[in-house]
C-alpha positions as CSV (number, residue, x, y, z in Angstrom):
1,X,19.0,12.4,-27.5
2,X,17.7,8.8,-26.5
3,X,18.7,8.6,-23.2
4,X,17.4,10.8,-20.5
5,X,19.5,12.1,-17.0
6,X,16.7,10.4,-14.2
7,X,14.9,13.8,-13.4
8,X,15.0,15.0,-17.5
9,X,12.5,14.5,-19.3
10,X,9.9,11.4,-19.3
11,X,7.1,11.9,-16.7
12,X,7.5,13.7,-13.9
13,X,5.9,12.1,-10.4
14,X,3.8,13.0,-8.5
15,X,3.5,14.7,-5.3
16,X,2.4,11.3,-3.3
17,X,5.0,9.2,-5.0
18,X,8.2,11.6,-4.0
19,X,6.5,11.5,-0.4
20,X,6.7,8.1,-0.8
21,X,10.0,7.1,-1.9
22,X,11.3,10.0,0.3
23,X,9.5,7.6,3.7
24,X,11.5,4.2,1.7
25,X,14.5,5.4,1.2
26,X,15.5,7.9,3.5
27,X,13.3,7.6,6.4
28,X,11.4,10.9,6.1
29,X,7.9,12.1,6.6
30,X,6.6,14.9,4.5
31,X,2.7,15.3,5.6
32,X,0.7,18.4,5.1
33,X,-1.7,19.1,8.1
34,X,-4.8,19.9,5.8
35,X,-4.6,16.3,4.6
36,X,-8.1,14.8,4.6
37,X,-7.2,11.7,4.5
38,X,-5.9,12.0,8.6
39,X,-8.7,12.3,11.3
40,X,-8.7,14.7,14.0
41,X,-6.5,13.3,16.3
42,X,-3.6,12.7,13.1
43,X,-3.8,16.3,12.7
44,X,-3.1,17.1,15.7
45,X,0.0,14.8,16.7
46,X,1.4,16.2,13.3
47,X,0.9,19.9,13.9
48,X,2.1,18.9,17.5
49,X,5.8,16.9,16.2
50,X,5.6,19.8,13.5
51,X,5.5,22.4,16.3
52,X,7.8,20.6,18.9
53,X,10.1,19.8,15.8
């Protein structure tokens, strides 16, 4: 088979890039709340939407 269904096959992506794509396209927000790239205060307005969410 030379052509692959998009999701078969090829390289699969990465975490980052489907939460990516998923903020582009369709206006949602995956972040995990042990991310160290947030500070302090990011961590907690996103356990605090998370929560009130």
């Amino acid at each position: 088979m030379t052509f692959y269904p998009k999701g078969y096959g090829g390289q699969r992506r990465s975490p980052d890039e489907v939460k990516r794509d998923g903020w582009r396209e369709q206006g949602v927000l995956a972040v995990s709340v042990d991310d160290q790239r947030l500070t302090w205060p990011e961590r907690e307005l996103v356990e605090q939407l998370g929560t009130r969410l």
